[in-house]
N, C-alpha and C positions, 0 to 999 in steps of 0.2 A: 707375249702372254697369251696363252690358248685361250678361249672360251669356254665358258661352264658348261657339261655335258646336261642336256636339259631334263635327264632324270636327275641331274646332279641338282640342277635350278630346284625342282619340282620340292626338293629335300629342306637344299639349304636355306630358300626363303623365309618359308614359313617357322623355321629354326630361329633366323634372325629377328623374325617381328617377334617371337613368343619373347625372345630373351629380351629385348628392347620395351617390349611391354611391363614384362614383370621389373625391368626396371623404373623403368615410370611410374609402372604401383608403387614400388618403394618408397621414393621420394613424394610422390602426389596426395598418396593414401594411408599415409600413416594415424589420420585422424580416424578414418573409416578403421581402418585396423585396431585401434586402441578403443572404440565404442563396441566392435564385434567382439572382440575379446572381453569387454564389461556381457556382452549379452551371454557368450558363453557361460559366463559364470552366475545366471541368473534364472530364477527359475521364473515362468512368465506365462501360469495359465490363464489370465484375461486376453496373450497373444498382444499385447499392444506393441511388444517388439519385432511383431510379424516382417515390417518392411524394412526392417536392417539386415539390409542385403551386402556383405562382402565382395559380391561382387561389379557394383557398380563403381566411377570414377572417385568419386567423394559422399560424403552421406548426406550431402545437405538435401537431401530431396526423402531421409527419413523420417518419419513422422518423429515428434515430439525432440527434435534436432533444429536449431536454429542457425542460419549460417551469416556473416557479414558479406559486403559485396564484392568480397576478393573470397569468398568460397571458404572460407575458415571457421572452424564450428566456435560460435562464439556460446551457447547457451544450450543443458541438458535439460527438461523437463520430465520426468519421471517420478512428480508428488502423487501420494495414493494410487500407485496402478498393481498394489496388491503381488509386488515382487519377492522374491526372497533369494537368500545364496549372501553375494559378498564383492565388494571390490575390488578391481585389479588394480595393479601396478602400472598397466598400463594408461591409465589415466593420466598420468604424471606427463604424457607427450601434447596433451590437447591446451600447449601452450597460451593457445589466444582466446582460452575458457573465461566467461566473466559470470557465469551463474551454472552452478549444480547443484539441482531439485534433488531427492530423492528420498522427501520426509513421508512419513505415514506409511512405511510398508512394512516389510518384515527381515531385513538384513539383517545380517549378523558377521562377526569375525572383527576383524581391526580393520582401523582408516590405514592406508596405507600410507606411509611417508613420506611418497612421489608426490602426494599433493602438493605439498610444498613447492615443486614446481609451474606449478600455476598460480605464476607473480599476476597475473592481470586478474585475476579470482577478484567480483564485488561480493559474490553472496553466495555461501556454501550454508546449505539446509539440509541437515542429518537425523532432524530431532521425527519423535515417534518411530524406533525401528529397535532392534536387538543387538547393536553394537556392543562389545567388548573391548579391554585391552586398555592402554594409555593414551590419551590424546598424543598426537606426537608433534613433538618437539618443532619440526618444519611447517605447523603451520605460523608461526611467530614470522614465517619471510613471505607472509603473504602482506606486502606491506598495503591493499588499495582495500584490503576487505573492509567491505562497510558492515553486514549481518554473517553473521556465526552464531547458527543455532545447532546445539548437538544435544538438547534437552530430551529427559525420557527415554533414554539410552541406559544401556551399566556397564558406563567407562568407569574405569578404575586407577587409581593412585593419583598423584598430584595433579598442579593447574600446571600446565608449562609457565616458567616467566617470561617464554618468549612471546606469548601474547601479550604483553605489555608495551612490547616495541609496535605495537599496531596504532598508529593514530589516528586512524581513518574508521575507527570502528563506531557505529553509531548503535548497533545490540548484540548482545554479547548474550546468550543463555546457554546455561553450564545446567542447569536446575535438573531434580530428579534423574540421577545419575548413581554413584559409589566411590566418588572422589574422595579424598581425603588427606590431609599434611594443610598446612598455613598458604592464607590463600594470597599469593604473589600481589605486591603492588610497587611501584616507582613512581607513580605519582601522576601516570602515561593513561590510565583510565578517566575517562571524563566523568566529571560528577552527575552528569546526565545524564548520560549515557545509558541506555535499560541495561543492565548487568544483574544478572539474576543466577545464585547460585544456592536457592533451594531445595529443600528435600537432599542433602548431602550430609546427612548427620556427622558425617566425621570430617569433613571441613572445618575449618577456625582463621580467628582474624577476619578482617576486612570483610562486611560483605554478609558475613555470619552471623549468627545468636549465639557465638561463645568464641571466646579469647583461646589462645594457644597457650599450650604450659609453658609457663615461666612468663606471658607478658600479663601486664595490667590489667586489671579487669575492666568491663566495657561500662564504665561509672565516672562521673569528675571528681578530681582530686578533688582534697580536703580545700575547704578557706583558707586562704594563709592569714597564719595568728602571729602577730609579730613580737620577740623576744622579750621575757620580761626586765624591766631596768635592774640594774644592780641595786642591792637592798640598802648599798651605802647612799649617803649624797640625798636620802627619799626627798627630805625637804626642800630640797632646791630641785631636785626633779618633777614635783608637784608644783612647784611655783610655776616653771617652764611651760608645765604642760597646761595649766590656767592661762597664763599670757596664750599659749599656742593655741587654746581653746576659744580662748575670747575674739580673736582676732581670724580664726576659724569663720565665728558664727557671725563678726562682722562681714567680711568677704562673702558668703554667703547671701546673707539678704542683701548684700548690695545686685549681687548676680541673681537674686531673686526676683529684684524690683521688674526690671524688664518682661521676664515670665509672668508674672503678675498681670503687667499691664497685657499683655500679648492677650491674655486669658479673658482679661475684661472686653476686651476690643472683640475677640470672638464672638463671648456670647451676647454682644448687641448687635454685629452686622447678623445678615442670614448667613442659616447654613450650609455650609458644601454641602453641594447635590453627593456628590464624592466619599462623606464624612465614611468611616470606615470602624463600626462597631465591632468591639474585637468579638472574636469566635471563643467556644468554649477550650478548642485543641490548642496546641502549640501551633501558630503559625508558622512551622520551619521542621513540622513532622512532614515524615517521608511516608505515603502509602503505596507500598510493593515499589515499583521505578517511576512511581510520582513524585512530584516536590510540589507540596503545599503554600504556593505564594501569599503574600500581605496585600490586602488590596492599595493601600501605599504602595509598594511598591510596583505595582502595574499601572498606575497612576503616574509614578515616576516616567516608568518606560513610554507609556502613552502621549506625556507631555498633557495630563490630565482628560485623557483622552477626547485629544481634538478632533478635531472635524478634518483638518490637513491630513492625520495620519488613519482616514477611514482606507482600508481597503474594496472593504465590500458590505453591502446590504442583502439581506435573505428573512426567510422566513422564521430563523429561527434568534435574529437578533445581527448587529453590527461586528465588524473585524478590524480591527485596527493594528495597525504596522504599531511595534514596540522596540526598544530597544534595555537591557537589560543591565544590569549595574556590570555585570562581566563582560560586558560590547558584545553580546549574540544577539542577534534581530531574530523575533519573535515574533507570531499572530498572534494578539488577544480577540477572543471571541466571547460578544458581550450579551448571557442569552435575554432574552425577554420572557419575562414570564411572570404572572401572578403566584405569586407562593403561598404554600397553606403552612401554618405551625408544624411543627414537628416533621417536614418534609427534608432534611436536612440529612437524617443519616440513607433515606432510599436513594437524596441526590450522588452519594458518596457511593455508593452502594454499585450504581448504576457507570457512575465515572471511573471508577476500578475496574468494570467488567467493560469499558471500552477500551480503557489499557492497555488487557489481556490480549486484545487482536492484534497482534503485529506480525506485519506484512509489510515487504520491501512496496508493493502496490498499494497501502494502507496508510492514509496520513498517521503518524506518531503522537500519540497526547506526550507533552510532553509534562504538564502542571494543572496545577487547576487553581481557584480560589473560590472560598466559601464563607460568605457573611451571613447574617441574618437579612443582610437588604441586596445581597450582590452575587452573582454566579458566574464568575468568566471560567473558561479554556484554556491553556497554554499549547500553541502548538509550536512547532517550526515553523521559521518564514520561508515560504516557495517562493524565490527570484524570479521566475519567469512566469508565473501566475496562474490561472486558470486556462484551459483549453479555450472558454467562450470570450474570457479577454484578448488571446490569442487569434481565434480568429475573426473577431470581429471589433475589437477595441486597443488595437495594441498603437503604438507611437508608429509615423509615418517612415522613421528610420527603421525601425523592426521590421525584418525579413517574414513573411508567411510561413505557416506551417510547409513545410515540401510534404511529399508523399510517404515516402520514409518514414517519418515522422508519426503521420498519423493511422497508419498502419501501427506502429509500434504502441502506440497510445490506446488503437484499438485493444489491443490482445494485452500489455499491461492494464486497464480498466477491468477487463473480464476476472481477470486474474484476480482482481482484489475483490470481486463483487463474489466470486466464486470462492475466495476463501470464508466470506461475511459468513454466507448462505453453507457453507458445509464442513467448516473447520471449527465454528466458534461453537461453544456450549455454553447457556441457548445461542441459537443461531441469532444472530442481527439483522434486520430487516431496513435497506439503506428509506425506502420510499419518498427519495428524492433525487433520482438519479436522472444526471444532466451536466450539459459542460461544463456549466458554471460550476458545480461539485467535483469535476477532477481535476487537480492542480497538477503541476509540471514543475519536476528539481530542477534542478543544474544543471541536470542530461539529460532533461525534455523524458526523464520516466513515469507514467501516468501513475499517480497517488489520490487513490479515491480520496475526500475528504465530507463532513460533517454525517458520516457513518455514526449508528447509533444516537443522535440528538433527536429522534423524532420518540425512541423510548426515553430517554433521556428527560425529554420535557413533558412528558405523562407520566412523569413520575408520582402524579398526586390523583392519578388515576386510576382505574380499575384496569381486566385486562381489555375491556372492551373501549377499544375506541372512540373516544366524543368527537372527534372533527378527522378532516381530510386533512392532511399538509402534502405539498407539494407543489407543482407549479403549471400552471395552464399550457398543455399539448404534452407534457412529460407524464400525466394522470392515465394509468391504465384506464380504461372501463368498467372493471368491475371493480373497482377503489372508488371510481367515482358514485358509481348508486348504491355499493353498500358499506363503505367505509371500511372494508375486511381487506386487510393487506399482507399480502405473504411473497416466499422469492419472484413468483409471477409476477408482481407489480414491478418488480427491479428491474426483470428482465425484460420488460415494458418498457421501462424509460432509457433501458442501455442502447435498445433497439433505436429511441428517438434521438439519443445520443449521436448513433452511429450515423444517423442521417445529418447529423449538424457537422461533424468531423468529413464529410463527401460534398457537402454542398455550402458549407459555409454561412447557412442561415440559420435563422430561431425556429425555435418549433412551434412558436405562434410569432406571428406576424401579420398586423391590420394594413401593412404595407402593398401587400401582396394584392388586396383588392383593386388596387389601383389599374393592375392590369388583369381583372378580372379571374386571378389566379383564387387558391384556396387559402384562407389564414391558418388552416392546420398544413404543418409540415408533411407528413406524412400522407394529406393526400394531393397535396401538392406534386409530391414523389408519383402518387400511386399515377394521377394522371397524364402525369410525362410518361410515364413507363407503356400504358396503354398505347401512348403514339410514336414506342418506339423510338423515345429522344432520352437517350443517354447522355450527350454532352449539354444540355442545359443544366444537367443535374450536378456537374461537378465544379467546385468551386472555381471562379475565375480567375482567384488567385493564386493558384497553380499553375494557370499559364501551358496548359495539356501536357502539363510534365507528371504523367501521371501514368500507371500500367493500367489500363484497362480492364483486363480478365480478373485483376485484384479487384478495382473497385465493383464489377458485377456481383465478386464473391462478397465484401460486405455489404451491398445493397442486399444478395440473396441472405445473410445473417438477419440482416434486421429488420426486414420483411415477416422472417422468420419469429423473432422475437415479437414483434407487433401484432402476431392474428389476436382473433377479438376473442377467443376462448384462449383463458389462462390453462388450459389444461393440455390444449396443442404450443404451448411454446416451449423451446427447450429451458431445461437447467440450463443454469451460470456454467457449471462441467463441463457440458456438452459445447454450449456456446467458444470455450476456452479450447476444446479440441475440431470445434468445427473451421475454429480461426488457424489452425495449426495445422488444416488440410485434411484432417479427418472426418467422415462422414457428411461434409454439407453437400455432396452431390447427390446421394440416397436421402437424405435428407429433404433436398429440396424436391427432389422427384416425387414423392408422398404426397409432398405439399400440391404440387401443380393436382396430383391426380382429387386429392378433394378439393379444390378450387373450380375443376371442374365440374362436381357433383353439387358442389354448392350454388354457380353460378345456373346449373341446369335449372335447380328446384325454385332458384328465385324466380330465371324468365319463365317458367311451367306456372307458380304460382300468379305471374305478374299476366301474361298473358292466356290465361283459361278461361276469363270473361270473352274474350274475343274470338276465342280458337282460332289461334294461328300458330301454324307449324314453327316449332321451333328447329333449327337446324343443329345437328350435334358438331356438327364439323365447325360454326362459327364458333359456337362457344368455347371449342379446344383454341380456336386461335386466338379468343379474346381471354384467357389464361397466360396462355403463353407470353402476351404482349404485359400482362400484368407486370412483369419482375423479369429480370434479366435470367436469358440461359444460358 
């Protein structure tokens, strides 16, 4: 065999790599391919889809793109980025998809029916946008969906029944749409389950405020009255029914006596702390996707709410593990609170409008209960608890948070704090945000909890707030001298959060004196940071299994979140896109440069008595060492 003549080389090579290349794209890049193809078809003047570039290896390095650790896009983010246009088909390839955002913007056209290919799909969020056309039929084979919201849309014609075969679904909203025909049920719907399909006038059955033609109306049947005797025989059937009577009303008081005495015995011992004064409602009305419990019956579940089944203590009353007459394990949360007369319908008032928040990142109300002497919660029970039980109270066989982990917990929390702060009407103000408030599912996903209980428990209050709640080192500054709290206070305590999820400790701590460290967290951080000591700061129970340049960027987050002016910290938004690799490096650079101007004006003011030169050049380095670059 001749040798390749070397203009022949010069030709052929570069032939061979291109072809071998664009093969590898084929195979490597089809996810990158199926996200650019969504961008094409999208109109995007905020530019947030600037860095979805086709032509890099894969896209996991595009913003608002999340990838797992085998490079596979497992998660879309695109709520509220003010898009419009329409979805492809090509979606249907991003197989290993387990969450696609893309509520609150302006789409339009149909869902496409490829979705359905996306069996690993937990949470598909459609609602607020201009959809049209039919629900279709394929999403019923998304068997793991937990949330399907496609609310505030004008989809049209029927409910697929094939969302019935979903059992894994835990909210279902169909609401304010153009649906209409009988609304599917087998029985596959949990009765819990938020399922919400209002604002659909032509909807009926199940779920609805009107029956379908031809079925029963949404009323109970008649009493049954039982047939009258034959008019023969009266006399002997009158004798009958005197024997049957008598010995009726014997049987009777004899099954009386018991109750009787039961009754007497009551009211001479004391009474249950417990006793349970009915309410004026039907204890077993439903409001919107609440279910109105008995306090008997949480009582039941509590095992009279013991002291074994406390979970947790807080500010705003006790939580106690329950179990439920259907065997679902439940939290009841028991609030504390002085109550004033007539405070009863703003309590309800207020517990409806926590409801409304739901967010895969948002604990679930899932009940409530309402006495004239009692106010509990019903939520879900989180199995794996709190983040702060986690890291610092969990059993000696429980493995530590990994890094993983708490990264994800970071940007899941954000997420929920930022839908509080900019989704809800009125917005909810958490002002108590801290580890011990975000709990952990079954798949370690951070779920803000006791969201909205601080308006909740001022309910008998004006709108100016009498006291502070919260919890010592988690209290912004300016909550604490003038009791005025708004997203800034949240974004405060997410910040001192961030630092308990990096370092493993409280955000107060009298501990700490011992080695003549600081009892606030935060400056605890601040002054390792000045001496250039990053590994004393991360948790030792990680075991330095841990990326570094990550953890600089959440320390540089909630540095950020912590300055002492609420008016320099960012939104929850921002926060959620700073975690997602956008913006905190302009970000942080603003920052260093008034840290500088600040630390000048302090030594300028602090040494002017003395006149001595201050050096600019020290000061930029004593920035610098401030927070990680």
């Amino acid at each position: 065999m001749e040798p390749l003549d070397p203009l022949c080389s010069w030709v052929l090579w570069p032939t061979l790599f291109l072809l071998l290349f664009s093969l590898t794209k084929t195979t490597s890049n089809t996810e990158g391919d199926a996200l650019y193809a969504l961008k094409n078809s999208l109109k995007d003047p905020g530019n947030v889809l600037q860095s979805w570039d086709n032509t890099l290896v894969n896209p996991c390095t595009w913003f608002h793109v999340t990838c797992d650790s085998n490079n596979l896009v497992i998660r879309v983010d695109l709520g509220n980025a003010q898009l419009s246009g329409s979805l492809v088909s090509q979606l249907g390839q991003l197989k290993n998809l387990q969450y696609l955002e893309m509520y609150s913007n302006s789409l339009s056209g149909t869902i496409p029916s490829e979705l359905g290919n996306l069996t690993n799909l937990v949470s598909l969020d459609l609602y607020l946008n201009n959809f049209t056309g039919s629900i279709p039929d394929t999403l019923g084979d998304l068997l793991k969906l937990r949330f399907l919201r496609l609310n505030n849309n004008s989809f049209s014609n029927s409910i697929p029944y094939s969302l019935t075969k979903i059992d894994s679904l835990q909210v279902l909203d169909l609401s304010s749409n153009n649906l209409s025909g009988e609304v599917p049920s087998n029985g596959s719907f949990s009765l819990f389950t938020p399922i919400s399909f209002a604002n659909n006038p032509d909807l009926c059955g199940n779920g609805t405020t009107r029956p379908c033609p031809g079925s029963p109306p949404f009323s109970p049947p008649p009493p049954y009255t039982p047939p009258s005797p034959p008019k023969s025989d009266k006399s002997k059937t009158t004798g009958i029914a005197a024997i049957a009577g008598g010995v009726a009303a014997g049987a009777a008081l004899l099954l009386a006596a018991p109750a009787v005495t039961l009754a007497w015995w009551r009211r001479r011992r004391p009474q249950d702390h417990f006793f349970d004064v009915p309410a004026e409602e039907d204890p077993e009305v439903h409001l919107g996707q609440l279910k109105r419990f008995s306090l008997r019956e949480l009582q039941v579940a509590t095992d009279n709410f013991s002291n074994k089944n406390i979970l947790g203590r807080g500010g705003f009353g006790k939580v106690y593990k329950g179990r439920l007459a259907d065997g679902s394990l439940v939290a009841v949360k028991r609030l504390k609170e002085e109550r004033n007369a007539g405070g009863e319908l703003q309590f309800q008032t207020e517990v409806e409008m926590i409801s409304m928040a739901v967010h895969r990142n948002l604990l679930r109300l899932r009940g409530f209960c309402m006495t004239p002497t009692e106010r509990l919660l019903v939520y879900p029970y989180m199995e794996n608890g709190s983040v702060a039980s986690c890291l610092r109270e969990r059993a000696e066989n429980v493995p530590p948070l990994d890094w993983p982990k708490r990264r994800r917990i970071a940007l899941g929390s954000a997420r929920g704090l930022s839908y509080l702060h900019d989704h809800c009407d009125p917005k909810i103000i958490h002002r108590d945000v801290k580890a011990a408030n975000i709990l952990l599912d079954e798949d370690f996903e951070a779920v803000v909890g006791d969201f909205g209980l601080a308006k909740l428990m001022d309910y008998k209050d004006t709108h100016v707030t009498t006291a502070v709640r919260g919890t010592i080192g988690h209290i912004a500054p300016e909550y604490l001298s003038t009791g005025k709290s708004s997203e800034k206070t949240d974004v405060f305590g997410y910040g001192i959060m961030l630092l308990e999820l990096i370092t493993g400790q409280r955000a107060f701590d009298l501990a700490r004196l011992a080695n003549d460290d600081d009892v606030m967290l935060l400056d605890w951080v601040k002054g390792l940071l000045k001496e250039k000591k990053l590994e004393p700061l991360v948790d030792r129970d990680l075991r330095n299994k841990f990326i570094e340049i990550e953890v600089e960027s959440l320390i540089q987050v909630a540095l950020l979140c912590t300055q002492a002016s609420p008016l320099e910290r960012p939104k929850m938004s921002e926060v959620v896109r700073m975690l997602e690799g956008d913006g905190l490096a302009e970000r942080w650079e603003e920052w260093q440069k008034v840290e500088v101007v600040r630390i000048q004006t302090e030594l300028a003011t602090r040494q002017a008595g003395s006149n001595m030169y201050i050096d600019s050049t020290h000061n930029l380095s004593d920035v610098e060492l401030s927070g990680p670059r």
